[in-house]
OpenMM code with the backbone's topology and positions (N, CA, C; nanometers):
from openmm import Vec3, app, unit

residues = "UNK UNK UNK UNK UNK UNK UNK UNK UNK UNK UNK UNK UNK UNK UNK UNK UNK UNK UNK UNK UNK UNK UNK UNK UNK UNK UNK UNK UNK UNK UNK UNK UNK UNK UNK UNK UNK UNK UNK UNK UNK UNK UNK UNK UNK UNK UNK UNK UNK UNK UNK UNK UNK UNK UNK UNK UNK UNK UNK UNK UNK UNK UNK UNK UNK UNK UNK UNK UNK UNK UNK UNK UNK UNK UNK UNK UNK UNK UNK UNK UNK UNK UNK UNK UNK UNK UNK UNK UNK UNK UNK UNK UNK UNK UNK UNK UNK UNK UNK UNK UNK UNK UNK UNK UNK UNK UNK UNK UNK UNK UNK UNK UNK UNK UNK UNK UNK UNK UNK UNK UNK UNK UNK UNK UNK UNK UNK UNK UNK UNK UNK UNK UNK UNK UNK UNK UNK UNK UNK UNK UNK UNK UNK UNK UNK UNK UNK UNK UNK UNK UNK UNK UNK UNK UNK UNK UNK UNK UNK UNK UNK".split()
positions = [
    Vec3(5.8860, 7.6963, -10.1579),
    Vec3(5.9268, 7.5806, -10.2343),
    Vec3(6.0762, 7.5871, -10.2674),
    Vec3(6.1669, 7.7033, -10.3386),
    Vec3(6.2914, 7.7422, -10.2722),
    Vec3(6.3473, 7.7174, -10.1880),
    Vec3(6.3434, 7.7055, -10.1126),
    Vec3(6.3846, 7.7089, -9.9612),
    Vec3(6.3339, 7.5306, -9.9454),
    Vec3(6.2802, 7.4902, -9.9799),
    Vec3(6.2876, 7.3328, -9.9579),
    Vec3(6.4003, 7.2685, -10.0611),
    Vec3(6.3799, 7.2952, -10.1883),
    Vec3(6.4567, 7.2368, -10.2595),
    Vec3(6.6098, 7.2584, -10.2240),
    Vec3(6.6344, 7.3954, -10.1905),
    Vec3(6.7815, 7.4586, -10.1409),
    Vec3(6.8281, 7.3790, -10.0099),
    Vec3(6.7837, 7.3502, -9.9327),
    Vec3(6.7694, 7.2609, -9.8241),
    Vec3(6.8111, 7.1163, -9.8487),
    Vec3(6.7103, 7.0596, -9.9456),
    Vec3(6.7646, 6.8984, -10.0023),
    Vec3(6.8890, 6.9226, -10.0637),
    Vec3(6.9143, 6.9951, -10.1828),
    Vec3(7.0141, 7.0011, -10.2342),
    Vec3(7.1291, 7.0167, -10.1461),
    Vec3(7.1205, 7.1009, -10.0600),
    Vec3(7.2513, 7.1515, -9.9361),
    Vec3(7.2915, 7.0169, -9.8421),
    Vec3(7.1656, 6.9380, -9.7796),
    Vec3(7.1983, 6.8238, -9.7215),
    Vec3(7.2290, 6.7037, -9.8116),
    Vec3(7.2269, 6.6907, -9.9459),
    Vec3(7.2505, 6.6457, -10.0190),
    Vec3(7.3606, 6.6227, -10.0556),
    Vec3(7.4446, 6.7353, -10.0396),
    Vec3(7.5735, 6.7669, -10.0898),
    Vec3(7.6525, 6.7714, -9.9599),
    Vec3(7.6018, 6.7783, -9.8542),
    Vec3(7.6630, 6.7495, -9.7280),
    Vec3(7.7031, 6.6098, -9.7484),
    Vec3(7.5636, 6.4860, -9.7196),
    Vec3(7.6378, 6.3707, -9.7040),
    Vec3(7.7189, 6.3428, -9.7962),
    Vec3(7.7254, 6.3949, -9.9381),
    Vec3(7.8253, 6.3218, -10.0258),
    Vec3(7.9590, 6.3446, -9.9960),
    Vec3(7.9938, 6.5105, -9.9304),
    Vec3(8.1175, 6.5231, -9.8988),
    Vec3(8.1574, 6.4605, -9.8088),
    Vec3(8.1050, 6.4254, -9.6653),
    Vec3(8.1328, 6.3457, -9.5635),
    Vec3(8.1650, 6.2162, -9.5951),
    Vec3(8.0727, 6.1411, -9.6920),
    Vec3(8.1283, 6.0678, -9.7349),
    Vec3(8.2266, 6.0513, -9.8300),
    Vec3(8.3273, 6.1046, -9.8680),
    Vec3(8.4036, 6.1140, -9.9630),
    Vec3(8.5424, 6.0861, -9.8329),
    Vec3(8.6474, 6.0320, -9.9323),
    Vec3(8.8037, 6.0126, -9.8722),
    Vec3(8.8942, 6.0518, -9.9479),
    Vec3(8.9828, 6.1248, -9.9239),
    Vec3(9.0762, 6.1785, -9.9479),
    Vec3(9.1849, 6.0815, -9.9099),
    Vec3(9.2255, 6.0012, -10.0246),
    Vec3(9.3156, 5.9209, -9.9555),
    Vec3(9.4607, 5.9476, -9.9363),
    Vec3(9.5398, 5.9249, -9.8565),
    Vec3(9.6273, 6.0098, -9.8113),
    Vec3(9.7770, 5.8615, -9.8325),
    Vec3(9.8928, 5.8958, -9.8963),
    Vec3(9.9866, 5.7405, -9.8589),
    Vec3(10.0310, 5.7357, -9.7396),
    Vec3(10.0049, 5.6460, -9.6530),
    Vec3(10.0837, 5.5965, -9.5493),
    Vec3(10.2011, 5.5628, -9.5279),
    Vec3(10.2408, 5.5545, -9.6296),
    Vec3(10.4078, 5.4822, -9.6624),
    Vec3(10.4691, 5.6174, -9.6828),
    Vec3(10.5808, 5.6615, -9.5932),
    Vec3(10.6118, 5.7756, -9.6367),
    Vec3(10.7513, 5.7297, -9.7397),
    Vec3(10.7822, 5.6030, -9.7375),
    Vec3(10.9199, 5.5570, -9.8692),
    Vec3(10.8936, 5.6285, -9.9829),
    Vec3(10.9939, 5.6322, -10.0630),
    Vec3(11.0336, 5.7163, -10.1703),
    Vec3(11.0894, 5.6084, -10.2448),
    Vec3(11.0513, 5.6059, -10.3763),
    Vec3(11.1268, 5.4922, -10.4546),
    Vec3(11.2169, 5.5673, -10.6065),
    Vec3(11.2846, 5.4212, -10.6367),
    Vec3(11.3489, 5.5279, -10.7298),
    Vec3(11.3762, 5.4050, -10.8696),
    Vec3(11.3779, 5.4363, -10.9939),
    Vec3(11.3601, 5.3586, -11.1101),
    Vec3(11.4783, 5.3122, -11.1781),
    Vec3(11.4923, 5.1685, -11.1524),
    Vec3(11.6708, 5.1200, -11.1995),
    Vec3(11.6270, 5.1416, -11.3672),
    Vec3(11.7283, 5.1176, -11.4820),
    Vec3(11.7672, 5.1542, -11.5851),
    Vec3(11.6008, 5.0286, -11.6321),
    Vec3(11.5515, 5.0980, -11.7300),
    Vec3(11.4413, 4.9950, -11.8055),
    Vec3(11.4907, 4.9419, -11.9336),
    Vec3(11.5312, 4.8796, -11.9980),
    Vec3(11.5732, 4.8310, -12.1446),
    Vec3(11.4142, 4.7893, -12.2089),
    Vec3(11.4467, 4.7449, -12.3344),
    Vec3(11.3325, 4.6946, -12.3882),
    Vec3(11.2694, 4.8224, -12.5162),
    Vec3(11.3363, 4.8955, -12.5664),
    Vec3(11.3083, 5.0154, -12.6754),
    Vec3(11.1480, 5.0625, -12.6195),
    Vec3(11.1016, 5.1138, -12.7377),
    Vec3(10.9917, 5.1591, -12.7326),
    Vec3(10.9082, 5.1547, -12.5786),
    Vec3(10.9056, 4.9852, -12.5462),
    Vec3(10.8301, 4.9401, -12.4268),
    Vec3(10.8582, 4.9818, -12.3390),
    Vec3(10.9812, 4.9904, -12.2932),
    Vec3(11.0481, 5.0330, -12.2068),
    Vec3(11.0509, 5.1809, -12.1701),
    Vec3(11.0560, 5.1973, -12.2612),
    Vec3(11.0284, 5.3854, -12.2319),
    Vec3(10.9208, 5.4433, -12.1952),
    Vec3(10.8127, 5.3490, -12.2839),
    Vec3(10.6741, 5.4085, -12.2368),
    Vec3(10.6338, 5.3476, -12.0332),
    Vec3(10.7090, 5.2319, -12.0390),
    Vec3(10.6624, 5.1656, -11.8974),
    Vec3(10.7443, 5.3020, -11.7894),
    Vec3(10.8649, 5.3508, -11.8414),
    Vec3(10.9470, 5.4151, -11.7493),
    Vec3(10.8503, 5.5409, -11.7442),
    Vec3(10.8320, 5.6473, -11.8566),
    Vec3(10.7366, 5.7330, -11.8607),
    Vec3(10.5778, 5.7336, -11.7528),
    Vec3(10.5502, 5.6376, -11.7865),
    Vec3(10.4201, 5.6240, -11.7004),
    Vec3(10.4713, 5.5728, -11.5487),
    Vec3(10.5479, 5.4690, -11.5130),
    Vec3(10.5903, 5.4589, -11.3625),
    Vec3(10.6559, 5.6003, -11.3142),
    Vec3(10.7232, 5.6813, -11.3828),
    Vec3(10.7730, 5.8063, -11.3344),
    Vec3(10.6518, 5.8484, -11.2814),
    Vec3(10.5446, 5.8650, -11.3977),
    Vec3(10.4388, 6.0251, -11.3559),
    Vec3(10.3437, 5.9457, -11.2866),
    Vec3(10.3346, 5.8318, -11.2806),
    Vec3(10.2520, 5.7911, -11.1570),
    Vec3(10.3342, 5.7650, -10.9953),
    Vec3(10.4341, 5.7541, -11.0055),
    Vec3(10.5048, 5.7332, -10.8992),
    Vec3(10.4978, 5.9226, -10.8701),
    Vec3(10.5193, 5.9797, -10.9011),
    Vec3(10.5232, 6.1394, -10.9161),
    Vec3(10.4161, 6.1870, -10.8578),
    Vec3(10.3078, 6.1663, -10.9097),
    Vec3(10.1721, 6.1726, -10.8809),
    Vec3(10.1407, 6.1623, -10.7660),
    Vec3(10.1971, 6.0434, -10.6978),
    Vec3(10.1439, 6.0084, -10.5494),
    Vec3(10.2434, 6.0569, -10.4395),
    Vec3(10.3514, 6.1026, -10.4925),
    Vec3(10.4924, 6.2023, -10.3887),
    Vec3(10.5116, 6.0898, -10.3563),
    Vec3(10.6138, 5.9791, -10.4387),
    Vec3(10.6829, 5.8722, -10.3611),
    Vec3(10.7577, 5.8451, -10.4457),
    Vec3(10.7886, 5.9237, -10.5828),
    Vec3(10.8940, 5.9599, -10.6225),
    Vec3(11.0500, 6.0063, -10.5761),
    Vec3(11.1342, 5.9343, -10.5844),
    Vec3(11.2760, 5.9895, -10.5533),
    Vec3(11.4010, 5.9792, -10.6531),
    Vec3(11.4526, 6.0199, -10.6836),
    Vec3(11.5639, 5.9576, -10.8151),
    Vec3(11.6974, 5.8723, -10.7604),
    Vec3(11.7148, 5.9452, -10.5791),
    Vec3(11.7852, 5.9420, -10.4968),
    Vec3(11.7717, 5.8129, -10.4251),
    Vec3(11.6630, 5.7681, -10.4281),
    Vec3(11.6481, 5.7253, -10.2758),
    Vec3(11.6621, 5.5498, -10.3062),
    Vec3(11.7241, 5.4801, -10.2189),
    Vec3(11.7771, 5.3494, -10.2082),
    Vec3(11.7211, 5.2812, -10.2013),
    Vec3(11.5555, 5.2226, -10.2076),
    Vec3(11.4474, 5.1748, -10.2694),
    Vec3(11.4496, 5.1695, -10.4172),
    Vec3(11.5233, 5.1116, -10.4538),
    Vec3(11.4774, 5.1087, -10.6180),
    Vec3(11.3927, 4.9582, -10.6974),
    Vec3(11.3211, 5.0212, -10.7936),
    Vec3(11.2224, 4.9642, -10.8927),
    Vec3(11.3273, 4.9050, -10.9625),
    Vec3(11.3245, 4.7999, -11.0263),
    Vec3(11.3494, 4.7197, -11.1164),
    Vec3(11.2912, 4.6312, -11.1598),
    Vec3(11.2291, 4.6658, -11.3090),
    Vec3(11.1136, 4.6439, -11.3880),
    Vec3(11.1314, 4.6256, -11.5074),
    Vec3(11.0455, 4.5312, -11.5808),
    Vec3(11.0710, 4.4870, -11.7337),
    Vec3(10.9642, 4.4791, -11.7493),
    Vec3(10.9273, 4.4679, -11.8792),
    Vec3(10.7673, 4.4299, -11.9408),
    Vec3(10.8027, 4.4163, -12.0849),
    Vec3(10.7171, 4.2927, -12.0874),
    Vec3(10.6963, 4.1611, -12.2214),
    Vec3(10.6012, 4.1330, -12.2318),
    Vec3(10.5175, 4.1613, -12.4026),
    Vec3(10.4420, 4.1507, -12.4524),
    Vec3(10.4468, 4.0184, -12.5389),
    Vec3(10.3056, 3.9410, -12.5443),
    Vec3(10.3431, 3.8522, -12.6277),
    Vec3(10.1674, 3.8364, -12.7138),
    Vec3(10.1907, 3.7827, -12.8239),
    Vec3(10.0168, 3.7173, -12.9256),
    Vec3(10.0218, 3.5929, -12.9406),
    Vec3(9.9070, 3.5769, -12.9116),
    Vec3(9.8293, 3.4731, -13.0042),
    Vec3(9.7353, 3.4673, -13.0514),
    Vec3(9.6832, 3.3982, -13.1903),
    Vec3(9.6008, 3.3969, -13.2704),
    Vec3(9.5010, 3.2832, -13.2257),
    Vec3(9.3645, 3.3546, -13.1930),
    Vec3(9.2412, 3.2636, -13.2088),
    Vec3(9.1395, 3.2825, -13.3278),
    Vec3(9.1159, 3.1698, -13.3659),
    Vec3(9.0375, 3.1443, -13.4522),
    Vec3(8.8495, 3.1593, -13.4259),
    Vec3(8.8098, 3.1802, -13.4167),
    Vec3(8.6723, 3.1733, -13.2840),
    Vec3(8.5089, 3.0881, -13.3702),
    Vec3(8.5714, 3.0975, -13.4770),
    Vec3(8.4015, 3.0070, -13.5512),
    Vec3(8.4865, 2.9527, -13.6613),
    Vec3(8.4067, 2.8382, -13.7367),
    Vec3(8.4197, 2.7716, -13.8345),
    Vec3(8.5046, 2.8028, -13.9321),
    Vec3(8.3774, 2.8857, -13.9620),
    Vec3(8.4254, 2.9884, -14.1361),
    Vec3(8.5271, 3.0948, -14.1354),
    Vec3(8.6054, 3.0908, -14.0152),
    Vec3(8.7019, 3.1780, -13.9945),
    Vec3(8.6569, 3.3262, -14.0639),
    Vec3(8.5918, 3.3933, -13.9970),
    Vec3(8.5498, 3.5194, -14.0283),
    Vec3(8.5355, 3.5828, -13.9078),
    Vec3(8.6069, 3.5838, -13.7822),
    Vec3(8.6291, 3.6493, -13.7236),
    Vec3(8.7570, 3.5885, -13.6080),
    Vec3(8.8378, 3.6440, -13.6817),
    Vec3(8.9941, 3.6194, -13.6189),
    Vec3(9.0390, 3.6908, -13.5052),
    Vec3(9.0888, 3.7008, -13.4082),
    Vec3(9.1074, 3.7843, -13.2742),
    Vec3(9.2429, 3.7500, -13.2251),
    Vec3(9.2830, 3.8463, -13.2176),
    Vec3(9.4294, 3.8058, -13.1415),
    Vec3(9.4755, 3.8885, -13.0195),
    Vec3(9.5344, 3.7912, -12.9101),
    Vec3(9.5370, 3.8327, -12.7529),
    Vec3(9.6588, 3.8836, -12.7399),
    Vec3(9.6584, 3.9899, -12.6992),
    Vec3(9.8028, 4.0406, -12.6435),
    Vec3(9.8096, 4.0510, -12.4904),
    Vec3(9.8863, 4.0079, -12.4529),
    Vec3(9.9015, 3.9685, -12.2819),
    Vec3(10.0324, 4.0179, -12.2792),
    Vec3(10.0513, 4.0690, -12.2047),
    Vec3(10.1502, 4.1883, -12.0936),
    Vec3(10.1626, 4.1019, -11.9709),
    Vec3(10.3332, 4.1297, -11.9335),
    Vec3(10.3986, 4.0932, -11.8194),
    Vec3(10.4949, 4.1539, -11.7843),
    Vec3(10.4470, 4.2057, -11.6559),
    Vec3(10.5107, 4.3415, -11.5585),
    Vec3(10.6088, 4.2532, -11.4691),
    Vec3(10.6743, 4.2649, -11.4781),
    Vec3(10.7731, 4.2442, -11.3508),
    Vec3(10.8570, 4.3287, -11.2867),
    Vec3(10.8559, 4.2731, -11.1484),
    Vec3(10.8740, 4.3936, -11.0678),
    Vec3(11.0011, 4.3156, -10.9358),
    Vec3(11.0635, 4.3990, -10.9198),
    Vec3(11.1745, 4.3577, -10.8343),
    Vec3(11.2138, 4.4795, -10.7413),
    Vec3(11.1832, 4.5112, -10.5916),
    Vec3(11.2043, 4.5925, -10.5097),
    Vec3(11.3151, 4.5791, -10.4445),
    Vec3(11.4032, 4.6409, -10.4258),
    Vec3(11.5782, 4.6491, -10.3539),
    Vec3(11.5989, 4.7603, -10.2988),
    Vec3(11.6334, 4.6873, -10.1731),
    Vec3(11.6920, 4.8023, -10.0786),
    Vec3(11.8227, 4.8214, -10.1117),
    Vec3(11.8895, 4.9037, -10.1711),
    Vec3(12.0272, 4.9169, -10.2472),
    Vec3(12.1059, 4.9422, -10.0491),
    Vec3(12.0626, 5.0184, -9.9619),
    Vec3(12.1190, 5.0493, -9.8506),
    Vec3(12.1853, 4.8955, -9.7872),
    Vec3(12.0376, 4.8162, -9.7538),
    Vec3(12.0742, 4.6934, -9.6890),
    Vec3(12.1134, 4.5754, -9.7715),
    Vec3(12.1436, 4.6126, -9.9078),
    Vec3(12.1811, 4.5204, -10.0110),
    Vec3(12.0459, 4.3894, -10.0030),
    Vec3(11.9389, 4.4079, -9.9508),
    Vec3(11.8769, 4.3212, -9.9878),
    Vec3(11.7149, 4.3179, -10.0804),
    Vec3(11.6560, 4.1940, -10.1435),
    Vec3(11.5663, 4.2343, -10.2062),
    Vec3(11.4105, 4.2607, -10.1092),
    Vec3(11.3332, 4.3059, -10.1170),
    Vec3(11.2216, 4.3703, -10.0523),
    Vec3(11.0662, 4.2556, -10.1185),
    Vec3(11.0517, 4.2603, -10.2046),
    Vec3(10.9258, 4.2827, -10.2927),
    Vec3(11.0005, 4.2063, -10.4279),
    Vec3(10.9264, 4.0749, -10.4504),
    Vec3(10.9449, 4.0372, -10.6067),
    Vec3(10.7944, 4.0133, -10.6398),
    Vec3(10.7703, 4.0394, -10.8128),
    Vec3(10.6479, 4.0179, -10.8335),
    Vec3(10.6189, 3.9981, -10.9897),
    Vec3(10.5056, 3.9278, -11.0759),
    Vec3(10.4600, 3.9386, -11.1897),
    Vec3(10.3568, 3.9518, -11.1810),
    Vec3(10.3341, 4.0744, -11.2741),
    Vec3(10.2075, 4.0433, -11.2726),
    Vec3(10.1216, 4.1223, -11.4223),
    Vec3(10.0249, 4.0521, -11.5065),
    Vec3(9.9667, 4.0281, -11.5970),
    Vec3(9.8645, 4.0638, -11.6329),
    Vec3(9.8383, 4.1277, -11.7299),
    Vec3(9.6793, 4.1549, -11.8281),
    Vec3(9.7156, 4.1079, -11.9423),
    Vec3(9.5616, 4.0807, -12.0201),
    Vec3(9.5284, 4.0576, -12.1542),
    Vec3(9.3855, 4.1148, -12.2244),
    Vec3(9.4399, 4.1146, -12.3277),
    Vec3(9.3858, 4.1898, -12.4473),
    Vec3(9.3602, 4.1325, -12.5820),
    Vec3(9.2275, 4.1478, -12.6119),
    Vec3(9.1741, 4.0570, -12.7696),
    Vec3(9.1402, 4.1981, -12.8509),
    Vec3(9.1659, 4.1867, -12.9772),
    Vec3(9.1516, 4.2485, -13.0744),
    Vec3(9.1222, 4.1796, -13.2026),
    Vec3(9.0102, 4.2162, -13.2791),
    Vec3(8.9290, 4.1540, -13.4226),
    Vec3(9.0086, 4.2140, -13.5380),
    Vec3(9.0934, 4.1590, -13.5705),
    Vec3(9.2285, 4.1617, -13.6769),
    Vec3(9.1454, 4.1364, -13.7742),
    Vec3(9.2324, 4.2740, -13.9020),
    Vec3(9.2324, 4.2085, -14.0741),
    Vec3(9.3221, 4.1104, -14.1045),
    Vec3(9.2611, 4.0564, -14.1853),
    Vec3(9.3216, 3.9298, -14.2792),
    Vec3(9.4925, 3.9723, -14.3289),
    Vec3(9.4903, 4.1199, -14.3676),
    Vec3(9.6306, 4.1177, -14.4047),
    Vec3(9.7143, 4.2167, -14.3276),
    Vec3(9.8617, 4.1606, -14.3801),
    Vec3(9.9227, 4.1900, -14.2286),
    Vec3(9.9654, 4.3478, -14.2079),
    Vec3(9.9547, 4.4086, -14.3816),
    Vec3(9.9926, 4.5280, -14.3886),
    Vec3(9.9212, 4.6284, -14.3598),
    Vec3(9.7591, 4.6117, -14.2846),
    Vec3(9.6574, 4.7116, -14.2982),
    Vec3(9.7047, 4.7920, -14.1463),
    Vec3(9.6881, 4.8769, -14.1330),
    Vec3(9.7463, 5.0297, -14.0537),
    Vec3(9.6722, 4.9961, -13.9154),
    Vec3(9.5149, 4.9785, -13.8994),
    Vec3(9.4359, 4.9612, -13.8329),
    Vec3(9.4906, 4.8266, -13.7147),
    Vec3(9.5509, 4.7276, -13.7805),
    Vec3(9.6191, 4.5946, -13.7128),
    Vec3(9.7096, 4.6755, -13.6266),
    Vec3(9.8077, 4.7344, -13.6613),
    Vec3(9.9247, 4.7593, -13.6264),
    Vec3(9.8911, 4.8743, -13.4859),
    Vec3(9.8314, 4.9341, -13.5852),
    Vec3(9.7799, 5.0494, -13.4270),
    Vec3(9.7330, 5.0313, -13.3394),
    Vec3(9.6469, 4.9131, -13.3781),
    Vec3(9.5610, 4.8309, -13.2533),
    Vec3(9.6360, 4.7475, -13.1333),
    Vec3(9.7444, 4.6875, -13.2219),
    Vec3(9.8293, 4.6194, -13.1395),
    Vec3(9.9452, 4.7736, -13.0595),
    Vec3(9.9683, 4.8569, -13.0832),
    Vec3(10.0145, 4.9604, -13.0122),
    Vec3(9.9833, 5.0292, -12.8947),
    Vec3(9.8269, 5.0266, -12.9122),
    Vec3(9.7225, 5.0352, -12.8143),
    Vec3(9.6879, 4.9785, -12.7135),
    Vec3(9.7140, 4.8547, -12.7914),
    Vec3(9.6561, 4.7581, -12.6528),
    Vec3(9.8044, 4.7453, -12.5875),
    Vec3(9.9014, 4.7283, -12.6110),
    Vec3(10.0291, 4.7259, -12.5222),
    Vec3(10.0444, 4.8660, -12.4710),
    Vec3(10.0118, 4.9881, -12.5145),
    Vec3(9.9983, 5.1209, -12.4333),
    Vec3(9.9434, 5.0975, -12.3411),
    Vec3(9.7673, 5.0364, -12.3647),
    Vec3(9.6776, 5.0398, -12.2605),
    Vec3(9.7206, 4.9463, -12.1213),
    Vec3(9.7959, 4.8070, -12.1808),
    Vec3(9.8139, 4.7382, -12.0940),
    Vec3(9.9396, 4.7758, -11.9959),
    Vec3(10.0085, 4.8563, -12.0559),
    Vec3(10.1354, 4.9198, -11.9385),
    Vec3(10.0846, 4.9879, -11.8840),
    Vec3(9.9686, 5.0914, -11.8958),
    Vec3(9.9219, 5.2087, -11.8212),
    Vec3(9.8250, 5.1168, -11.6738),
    Vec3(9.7692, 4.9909, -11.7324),
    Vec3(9.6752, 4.9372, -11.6453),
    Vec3(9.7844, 4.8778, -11.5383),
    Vec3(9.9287, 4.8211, -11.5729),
    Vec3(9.9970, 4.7422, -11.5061),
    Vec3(10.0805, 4.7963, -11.3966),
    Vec3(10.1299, 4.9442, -11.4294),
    Vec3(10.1660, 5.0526, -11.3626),
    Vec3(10.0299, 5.0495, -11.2119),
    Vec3(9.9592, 5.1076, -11.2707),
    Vec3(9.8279, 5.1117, -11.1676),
    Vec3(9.8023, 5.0192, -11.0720),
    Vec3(9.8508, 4.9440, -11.1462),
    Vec3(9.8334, 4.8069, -11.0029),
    Vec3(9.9469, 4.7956, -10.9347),
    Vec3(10.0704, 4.8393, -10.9883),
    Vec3(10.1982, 4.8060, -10.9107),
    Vec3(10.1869, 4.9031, -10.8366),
    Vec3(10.1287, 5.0368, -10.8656),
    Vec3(10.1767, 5.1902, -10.7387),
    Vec3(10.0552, 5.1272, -10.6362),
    Vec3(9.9586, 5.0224, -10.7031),
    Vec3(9.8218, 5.0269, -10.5036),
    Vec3(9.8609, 4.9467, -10.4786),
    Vec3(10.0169, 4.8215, -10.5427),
    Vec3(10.0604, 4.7592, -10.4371),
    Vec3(10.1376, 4.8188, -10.3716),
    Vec3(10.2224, 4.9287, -10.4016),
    Vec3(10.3291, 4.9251, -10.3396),
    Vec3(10.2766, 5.0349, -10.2310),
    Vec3(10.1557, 5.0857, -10.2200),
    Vec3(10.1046, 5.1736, -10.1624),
    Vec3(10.1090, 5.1069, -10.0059),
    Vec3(10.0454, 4.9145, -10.0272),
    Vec3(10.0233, 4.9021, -9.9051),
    Vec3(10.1760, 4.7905, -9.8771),
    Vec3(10.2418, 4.8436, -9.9059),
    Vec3(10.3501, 4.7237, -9.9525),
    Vec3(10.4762, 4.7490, -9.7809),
    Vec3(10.4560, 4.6816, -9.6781),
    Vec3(10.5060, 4.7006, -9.5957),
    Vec3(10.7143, 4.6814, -9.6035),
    Vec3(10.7450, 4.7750, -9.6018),
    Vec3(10.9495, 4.8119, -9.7141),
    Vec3(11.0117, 4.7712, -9.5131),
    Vec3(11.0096, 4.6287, -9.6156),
    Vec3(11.1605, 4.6050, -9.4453),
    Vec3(11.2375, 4.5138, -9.5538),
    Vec3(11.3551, 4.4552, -9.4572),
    Vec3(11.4289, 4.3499, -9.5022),
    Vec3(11.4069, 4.2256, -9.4150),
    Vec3(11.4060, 4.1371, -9.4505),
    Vec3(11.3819, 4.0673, -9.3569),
    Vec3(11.5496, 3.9206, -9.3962),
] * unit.nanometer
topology = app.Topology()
chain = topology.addChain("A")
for resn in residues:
    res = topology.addResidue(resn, chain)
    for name in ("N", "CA", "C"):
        topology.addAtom(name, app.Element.getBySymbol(name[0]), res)
């Protein structure tokens, strides 16, 4: 009975590895990160495009592909029932993205692109919980916006045309 179960388990663990991918970048370009403004935002967007650009070895500080990127956060307040007892407010994020071949002086890749975020706000404006929440969700939403810009640029064919 050993020896059966050791068996399933072994072919078991066979097909999962076979099926598994190791995905590998095709793009062997190297990119590199023009100056980010924007305080706080900005730093955190540069921080996370570094260590994800890092992450995938297509990092360069050097190399004449450069990122040029901003991100703008903005709210609004919904009201959602009658009796106003449950207030929510959307924070929506906008990545923009501008690819330049600094070599051939020309641009490559322009792009925006967007998430949003609801959060169930206190009534007053000074409570700790508001404030952190809204910190969060603009953390969360640069970390998500990053992520989508490195699997575009993954398949992102770098000519000039």
């Amino acid at each position: 009975m050993l020896k059966i179960k050791s068996s399933i388990l072994l072919l078991i663990s066979i097909v999962l590895f076979s099926c598994a991918q190791n995905y590998q970048n095709n793009n062997s370009q190297k990119f590199s990160i023009a100056y980010i403004g924007g305080e706080f935002d900005g730093l955190l967007l540069k921080n996370f495009l570094t260590s994800h650009l890092d992450s995938f070895n297509i990092y360069d500080p050097s190399s004449f592909l450069e990122l040029k990127t901003s991100i703008s956060h903005s709210s609004n307040l919904y009201i959602t029932n009658i009796d106003n007892t449950s207030d929510r407010e959307n924070i929506s994020s906008t990545l923009s993205i501008e690819l330049k071949n600094n070599e051939e002086n020309c641009t490559i890749y322009r792009d925006e692109l967007s998430i949003s975020q609801f959060y169930i706000f206190a009534s007053a404006d000074k409570i700790l919980s508001n404030q952190k929440a809204v910190k969060k969700i603009k953390e969360d939403n640069t970390k998500e916006l990053v992520k989508q810009l490195i699997r575009k640029l993954n398949f992102l064919e770098i000519s000039c045309n």
